[in-house]
SEDREN-216234 format. One line per 10 residues: number of its first residue (from 1); their letters; for each residue z, y, x of N, C-alpha, C. Coordinates in pm, whole numbers, plus 50000, padded with zeros to 5 digits. Example, Ala and Ser with C-alpha at 12.3 -4.5 7.8 and 13.67 -1.06 7.14 Angstrom:
<atoms>
1	AS	50780/49431/51319/50780/49550/51230/50780/49670/51320; 50708/49775/51285/50714/49894/51367/50787/50003/51290 $
</atoms>
This chain:
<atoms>
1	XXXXXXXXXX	15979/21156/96486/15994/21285/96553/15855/21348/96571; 15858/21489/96528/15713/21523/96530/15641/21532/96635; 15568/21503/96674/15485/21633/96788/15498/21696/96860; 15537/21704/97001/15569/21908/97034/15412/21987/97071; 15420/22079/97015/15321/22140/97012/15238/22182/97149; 15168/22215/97186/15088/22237/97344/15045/22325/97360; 15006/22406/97452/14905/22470/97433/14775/22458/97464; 14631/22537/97392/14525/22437/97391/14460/22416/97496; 14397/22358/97532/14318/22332/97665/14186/22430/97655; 14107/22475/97816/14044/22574/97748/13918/22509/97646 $
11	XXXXXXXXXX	13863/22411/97655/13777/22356/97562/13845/22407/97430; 13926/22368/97376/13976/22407/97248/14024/22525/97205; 14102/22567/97332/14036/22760/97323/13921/22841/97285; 13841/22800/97325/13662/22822/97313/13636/22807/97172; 13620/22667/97139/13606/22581/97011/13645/22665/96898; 13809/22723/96963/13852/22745/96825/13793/22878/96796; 13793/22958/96906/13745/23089/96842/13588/23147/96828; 13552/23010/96843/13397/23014/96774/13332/22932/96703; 13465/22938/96608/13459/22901/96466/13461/22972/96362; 13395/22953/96264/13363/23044/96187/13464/23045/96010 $
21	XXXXXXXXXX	13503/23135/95965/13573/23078/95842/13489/23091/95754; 13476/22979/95713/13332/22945/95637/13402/22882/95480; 13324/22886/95390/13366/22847/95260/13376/22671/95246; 13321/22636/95339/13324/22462/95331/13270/22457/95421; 13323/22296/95493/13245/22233/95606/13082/22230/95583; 13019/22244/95740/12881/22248/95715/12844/22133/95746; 12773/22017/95641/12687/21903/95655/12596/21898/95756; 12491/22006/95744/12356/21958/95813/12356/22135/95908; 12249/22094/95967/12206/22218/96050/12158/22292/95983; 12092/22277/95850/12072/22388/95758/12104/22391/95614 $
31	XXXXXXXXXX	12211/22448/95595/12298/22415/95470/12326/22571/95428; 12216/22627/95309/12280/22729/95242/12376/22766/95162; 12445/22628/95115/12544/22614/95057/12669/22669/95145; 12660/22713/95273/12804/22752/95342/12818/22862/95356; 12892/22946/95340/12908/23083/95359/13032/23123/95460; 12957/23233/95560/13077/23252/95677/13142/23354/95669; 13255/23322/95593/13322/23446/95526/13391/23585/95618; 13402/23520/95731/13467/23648/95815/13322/23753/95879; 13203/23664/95870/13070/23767/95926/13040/23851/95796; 13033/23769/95700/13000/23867/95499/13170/24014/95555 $
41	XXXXXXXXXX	13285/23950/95578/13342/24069/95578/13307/24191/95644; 13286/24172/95773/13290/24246/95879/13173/24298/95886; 13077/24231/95825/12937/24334/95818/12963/24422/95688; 13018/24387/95608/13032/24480/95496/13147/24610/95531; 13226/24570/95643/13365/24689/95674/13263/24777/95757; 13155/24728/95859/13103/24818/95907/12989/24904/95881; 12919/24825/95783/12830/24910/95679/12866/24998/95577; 13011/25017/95591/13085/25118/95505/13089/25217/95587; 13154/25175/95667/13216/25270/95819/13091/25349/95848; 12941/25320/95879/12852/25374/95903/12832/25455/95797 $
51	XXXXXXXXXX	12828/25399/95653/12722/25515/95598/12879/25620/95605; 12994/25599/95612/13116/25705/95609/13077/25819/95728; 13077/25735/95841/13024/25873/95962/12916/25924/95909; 12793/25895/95848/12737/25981/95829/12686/26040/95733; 12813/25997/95613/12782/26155/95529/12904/26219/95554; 13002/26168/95632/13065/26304/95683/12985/26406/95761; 12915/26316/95864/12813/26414/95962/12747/26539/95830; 12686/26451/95765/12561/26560/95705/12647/26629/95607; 12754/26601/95507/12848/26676/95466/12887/26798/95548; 12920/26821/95667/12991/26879/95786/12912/26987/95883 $
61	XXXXXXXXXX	12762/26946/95846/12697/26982/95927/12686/27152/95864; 12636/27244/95990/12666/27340/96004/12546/27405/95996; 12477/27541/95987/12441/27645/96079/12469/27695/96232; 12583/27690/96190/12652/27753/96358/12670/27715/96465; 12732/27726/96502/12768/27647/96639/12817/27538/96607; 12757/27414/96658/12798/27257/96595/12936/27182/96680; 13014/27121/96598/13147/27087/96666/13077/26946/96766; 13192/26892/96862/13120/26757/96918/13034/26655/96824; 13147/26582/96735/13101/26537/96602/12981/26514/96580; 12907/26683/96529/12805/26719/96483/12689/26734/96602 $
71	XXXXXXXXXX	12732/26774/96695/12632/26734/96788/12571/26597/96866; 12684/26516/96867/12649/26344/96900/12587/26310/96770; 12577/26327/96665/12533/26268/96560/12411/26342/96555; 12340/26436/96579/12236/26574/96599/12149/26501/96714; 12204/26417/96819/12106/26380/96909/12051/26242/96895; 12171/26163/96818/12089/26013/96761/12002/26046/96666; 12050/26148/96523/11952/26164/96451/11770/26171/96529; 11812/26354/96599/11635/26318/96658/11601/26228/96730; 11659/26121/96803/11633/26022/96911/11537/25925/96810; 11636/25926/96707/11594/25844/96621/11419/25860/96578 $
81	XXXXXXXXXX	11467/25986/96504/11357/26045/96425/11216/26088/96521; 11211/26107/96643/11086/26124/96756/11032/25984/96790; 11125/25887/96751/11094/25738/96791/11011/25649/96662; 11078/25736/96546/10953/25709/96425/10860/25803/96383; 10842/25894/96452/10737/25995/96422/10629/25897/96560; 10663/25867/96637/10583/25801/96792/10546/25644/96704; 10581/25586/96591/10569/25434/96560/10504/25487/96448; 10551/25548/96362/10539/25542/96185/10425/25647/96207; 10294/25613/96145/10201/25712/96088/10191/25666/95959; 10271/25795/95844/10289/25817/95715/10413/25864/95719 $
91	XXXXXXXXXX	10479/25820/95604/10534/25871/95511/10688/25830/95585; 10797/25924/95635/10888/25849/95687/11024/25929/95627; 10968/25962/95544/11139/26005/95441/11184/25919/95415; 11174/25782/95425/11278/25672/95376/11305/25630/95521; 11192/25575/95601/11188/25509/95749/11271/25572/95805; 11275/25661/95835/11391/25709/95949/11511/25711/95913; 11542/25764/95822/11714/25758/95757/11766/25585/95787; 11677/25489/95702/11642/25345/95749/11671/25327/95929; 11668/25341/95999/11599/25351/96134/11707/25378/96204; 11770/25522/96161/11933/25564/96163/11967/25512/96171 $
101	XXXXXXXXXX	12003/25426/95971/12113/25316/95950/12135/25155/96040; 12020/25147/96052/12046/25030/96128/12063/25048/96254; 12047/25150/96344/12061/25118/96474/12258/25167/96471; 12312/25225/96384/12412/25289/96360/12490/25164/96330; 12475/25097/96259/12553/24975/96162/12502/24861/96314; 12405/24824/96374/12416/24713/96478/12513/24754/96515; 12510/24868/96643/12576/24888/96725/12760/24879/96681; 12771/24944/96557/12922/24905/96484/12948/24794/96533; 12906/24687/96484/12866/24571/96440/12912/24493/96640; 12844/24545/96707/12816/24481/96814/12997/24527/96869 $
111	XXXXXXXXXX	12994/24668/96856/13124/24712/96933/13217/24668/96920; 13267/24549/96802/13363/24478/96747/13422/24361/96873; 13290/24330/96944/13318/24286/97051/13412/24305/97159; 13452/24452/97160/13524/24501/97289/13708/24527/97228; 13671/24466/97054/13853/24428/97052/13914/24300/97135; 14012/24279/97210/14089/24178/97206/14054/24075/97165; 14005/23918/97266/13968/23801/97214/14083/23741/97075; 14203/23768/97153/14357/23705/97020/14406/23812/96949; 14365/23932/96948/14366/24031/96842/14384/24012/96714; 14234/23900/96644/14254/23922/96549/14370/23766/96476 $
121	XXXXXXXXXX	14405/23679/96578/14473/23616/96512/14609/23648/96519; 14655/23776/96656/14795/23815/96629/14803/23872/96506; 14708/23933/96445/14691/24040/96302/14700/23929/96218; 14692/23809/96239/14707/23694/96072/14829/23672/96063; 14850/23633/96238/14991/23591/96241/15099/23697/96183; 15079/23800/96228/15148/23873/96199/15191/23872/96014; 15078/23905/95988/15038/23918/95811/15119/23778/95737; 15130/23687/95806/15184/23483/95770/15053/23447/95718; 14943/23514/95743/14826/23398/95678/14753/23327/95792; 14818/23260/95871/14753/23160/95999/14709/23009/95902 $
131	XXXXXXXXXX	14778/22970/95854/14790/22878/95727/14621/22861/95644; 14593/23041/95609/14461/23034/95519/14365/23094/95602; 14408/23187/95715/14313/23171/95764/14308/23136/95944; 14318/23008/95934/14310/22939/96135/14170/22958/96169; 14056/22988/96137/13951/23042/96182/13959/23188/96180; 13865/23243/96252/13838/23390/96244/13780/23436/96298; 13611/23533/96333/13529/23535/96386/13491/23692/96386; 13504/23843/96449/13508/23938/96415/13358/23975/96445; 13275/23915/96514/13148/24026/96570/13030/23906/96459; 13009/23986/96352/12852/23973/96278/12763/23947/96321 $
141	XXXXXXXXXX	12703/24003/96434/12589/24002/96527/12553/23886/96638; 12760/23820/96623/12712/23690/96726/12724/23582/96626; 12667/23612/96494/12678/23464/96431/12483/23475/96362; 12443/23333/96401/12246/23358/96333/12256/23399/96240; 12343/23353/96151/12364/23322/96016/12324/23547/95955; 12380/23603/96015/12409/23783/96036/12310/23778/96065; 12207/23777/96206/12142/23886/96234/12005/23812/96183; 11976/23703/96122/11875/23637/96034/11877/23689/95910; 12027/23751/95871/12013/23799/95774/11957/23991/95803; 11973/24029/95862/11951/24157/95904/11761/24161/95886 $
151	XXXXXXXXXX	11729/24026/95981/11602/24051/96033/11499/24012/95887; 11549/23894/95791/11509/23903/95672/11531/24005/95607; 11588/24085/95634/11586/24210/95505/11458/24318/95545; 11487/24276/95685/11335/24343/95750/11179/24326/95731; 11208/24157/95727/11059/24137/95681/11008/24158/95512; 11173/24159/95424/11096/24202/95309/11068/24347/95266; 11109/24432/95397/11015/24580/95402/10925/24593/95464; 10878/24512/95542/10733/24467/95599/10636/24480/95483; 10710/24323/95399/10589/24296/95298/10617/24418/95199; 10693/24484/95156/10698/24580/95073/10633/24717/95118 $
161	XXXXXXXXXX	10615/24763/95249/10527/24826/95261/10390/24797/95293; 10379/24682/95345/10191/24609/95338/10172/24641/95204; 10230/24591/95071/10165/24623/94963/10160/24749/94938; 10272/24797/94987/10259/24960/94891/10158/25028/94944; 10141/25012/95090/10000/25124/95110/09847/25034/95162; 09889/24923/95169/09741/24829/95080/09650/24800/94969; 09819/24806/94867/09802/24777/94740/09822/24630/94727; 09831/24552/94605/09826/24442/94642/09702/24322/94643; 09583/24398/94611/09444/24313/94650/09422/24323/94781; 09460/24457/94825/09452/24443/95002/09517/24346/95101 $
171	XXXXXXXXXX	09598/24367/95005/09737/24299/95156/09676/24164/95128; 09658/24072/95022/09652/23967/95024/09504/23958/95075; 09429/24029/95046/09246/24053/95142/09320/23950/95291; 09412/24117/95346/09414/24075/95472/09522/24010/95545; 09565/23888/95411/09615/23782/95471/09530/23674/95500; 09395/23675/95447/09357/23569/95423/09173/23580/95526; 09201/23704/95579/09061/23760/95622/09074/23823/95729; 09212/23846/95770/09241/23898/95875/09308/23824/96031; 09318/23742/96092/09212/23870/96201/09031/23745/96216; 08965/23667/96132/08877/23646/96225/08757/23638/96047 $
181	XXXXXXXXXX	08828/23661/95986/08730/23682/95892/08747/23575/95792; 08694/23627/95664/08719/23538/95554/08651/23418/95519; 08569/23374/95622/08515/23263/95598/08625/23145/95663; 08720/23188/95740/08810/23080/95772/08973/23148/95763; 08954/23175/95588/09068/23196/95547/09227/23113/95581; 09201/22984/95554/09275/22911/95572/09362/22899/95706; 09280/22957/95841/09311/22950/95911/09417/23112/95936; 09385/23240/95896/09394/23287/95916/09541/23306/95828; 09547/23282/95668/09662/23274/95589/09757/23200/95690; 09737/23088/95823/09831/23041/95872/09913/23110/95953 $
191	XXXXXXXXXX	09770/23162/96000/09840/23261/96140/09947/23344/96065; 09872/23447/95937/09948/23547/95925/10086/23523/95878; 10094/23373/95827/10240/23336/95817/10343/23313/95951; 10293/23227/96063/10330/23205/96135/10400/23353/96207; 10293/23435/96213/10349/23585/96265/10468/23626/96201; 10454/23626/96051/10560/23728/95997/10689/23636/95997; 10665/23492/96021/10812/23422/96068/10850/23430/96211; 10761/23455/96263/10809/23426/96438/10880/23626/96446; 10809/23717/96364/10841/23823/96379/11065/23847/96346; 11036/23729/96205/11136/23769/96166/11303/23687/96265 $
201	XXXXXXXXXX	11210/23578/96309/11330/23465/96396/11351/23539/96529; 11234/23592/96551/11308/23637/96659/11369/23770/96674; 11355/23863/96597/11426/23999/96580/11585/23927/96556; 11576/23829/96458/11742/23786/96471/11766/23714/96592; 11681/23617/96645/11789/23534/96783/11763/23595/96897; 11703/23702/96913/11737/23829/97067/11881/23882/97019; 11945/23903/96876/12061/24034/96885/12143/23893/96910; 12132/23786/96814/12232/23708/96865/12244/23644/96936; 12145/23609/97055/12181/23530/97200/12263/23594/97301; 12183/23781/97322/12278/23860/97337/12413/23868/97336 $
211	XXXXXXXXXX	12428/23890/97207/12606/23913/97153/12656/23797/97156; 12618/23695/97130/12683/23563/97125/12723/23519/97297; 12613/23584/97385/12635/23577/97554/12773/23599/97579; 12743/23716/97488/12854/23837/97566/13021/23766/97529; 13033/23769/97387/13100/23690/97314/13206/23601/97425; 13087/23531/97472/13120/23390/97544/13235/23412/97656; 13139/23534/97736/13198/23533/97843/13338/23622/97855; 13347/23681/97731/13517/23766/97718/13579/23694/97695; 13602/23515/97624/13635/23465/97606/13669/23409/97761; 13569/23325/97779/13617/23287/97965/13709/23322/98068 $
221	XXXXXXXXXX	13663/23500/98036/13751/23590/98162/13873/23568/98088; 13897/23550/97947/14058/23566/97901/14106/23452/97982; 14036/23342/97962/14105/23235/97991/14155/23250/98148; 14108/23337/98226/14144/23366/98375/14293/23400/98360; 14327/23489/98275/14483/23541/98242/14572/23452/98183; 14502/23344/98134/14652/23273/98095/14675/23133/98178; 14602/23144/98307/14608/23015/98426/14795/23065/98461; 14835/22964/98494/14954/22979/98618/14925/23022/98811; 14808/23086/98773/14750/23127/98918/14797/23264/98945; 14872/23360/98964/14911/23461/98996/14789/23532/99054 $
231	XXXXXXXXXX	14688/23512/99152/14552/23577/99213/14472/23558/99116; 14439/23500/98972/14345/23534/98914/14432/23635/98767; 14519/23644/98807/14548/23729/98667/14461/23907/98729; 14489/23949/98865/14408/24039/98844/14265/24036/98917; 14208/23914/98930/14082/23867/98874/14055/23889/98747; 14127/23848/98646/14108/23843/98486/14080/23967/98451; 14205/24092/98499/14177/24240/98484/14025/24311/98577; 13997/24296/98613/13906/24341/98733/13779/24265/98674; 13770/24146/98660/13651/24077/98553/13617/24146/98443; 13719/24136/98355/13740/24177/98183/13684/24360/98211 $
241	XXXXXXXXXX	13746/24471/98317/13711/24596/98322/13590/24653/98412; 13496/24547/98472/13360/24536/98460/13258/24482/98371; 13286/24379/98290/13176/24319/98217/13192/24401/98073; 13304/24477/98033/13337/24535/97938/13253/24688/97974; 13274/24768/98066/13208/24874/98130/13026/24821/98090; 13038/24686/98139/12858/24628/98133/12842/24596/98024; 12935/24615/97901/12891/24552/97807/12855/24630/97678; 12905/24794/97732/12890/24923/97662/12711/24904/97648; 12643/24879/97767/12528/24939/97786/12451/24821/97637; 12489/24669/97711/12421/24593/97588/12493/24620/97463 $
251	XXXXXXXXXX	12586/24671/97419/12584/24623/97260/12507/24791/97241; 12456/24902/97280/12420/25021/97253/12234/24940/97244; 12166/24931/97416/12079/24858/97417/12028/24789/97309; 12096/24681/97253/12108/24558/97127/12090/24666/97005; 12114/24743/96969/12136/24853/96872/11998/24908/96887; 11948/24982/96978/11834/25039/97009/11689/24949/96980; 11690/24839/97059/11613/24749/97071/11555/24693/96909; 11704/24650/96846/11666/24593/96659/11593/24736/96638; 11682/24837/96656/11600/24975/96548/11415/25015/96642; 11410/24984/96742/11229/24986/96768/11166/24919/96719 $
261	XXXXXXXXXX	11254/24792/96736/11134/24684/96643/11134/24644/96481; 11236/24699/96435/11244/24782/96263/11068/24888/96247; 11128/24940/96352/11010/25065/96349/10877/25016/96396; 10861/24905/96450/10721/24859/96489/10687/24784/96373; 10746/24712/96401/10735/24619/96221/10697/24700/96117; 10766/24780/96071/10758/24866/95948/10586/24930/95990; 10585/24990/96087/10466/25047/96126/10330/25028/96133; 10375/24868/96181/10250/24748/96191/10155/24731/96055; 10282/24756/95941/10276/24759/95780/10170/24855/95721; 10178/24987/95817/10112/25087/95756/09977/25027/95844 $
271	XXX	09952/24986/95914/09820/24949/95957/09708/24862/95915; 09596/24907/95915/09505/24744/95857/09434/24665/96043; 09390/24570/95983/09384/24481/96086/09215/24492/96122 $
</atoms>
């Protein structure tokens, strides 16, 4: 006689939904061989979604009197663009559009957060694929694996603009000479490595300690709603419609924060030492 089924305890509540659907079990703590297939989706649905708002925006955009639309999108643009004219000295016809996109695509990215913790597995269930897919992980930003990848794409426009307006006898000059002089190159090639990794680890593990916080604790308050306690179910509501209210500010914040330090980074680039 089989089994009767249970329901999970909250440990395994937790567990399960911060699990990742990954292409194979992960061996070691650092295994590039695994891929986390629901963060590759969901960063790719919302990096669509972004560049969609905004070439509708600039498609749409007017002379005249600007619709809401066009005006919320009119005040991130310059927010944006006064915040790399204040970082970037040069050339910022690529930087800012850049600068846009990413603070546009985090924040996507982050807001995924404020669906429904069992949302997305009523949507499998629903579909009959619980079977292929019993993991499922919707927010990009709370997995390292995402925002390491974000923050590497960053540092290779770092090094792509050190060379471009160094050149590349410069940049490597002032890897190796910069900051205490070229007689103790060796020392200095360390530093400048050490920097541009500590630059890049930690631009990714601030968005995801963050989001992964936040993550945590929507999960928790759910678990307040499915006790047999009648006084915490609207605990659960009253929890869940403050930290959600508090949680507008960080995933916007989290958004803001990656796109300054995009723009310092990038900026740092145009500088010599």
């Amino acid at each position: 006689m089989a089994a009767e089924q249970h329901a999970p305890t909250a440990s395994e509540y937790i567990v399960h939904h911060l699990t990742h659907l990954s292409s194979k079990h992960q061996g070691f703590i650092v295994d590039m061989s695994v891929f986390n297939l629901d963060t590759i989706f969901w960063s790719v649905v919302t990096g669509l979604v972004t560049i969609t708002l905004l070439f509708l925006a600039a498609n749409k955009a007017t002379a005249g009197v600007p619709g809401r639309f066009q005006t919320f999108v009119e005040m991130i643009v310059e927010m944006v663009d006064e915040q790399a004219k204040s970082i970037v000295h040069g050339d910022r016809s690529f930087i800012a559009p850049l600068a846009l996109t990413v603070f546009v695509w985090v924040v996507l990215m982050n807001s995924l957060d404020f669906l429904p913790v069992d949302l997305p597995g009523r949507v499998i269930e629903w579909l009959g694929l619980e079977h292929t897919l019993h993991y499922h992980r919707i927010v990009p930003s709370a997995d390292l694996n995402g925002t390491i990848g974000l923050s590497f794409g960053i540092l290779i426009l770092m090094l792509y603009y050190g060379i471009k307006i160094k050149g590349a006898g410069g940049f490597i000059h002032e890897l190796f000479a910069a900051p205490f002089g070229i007689a103790l190159a060796p020392a200095n090639f360390l530093l400048n490595l050490i920097e541009y990794a500590a630059k890049t680890v930690s631009l990714g593990m601030r968005l995801f300690g963050n989001m992964y916080a936040g993550e945590l604790v929507f999960m928790l308050i759910a678990l307040m709603g499915a006790t047999n306690i009648p006084a915490l179910w609207g605990m659960h509501f009253v929890a869940g419609l403050i930290w959600a209210i508090f949680h507008i500010l960080i995933v916007v914040l989290q958004g803001f924060i990656f796109m300054m330090l995009t723009l310092v980074y990038i900026g740092q680039a145009h500088e010599g030492h």
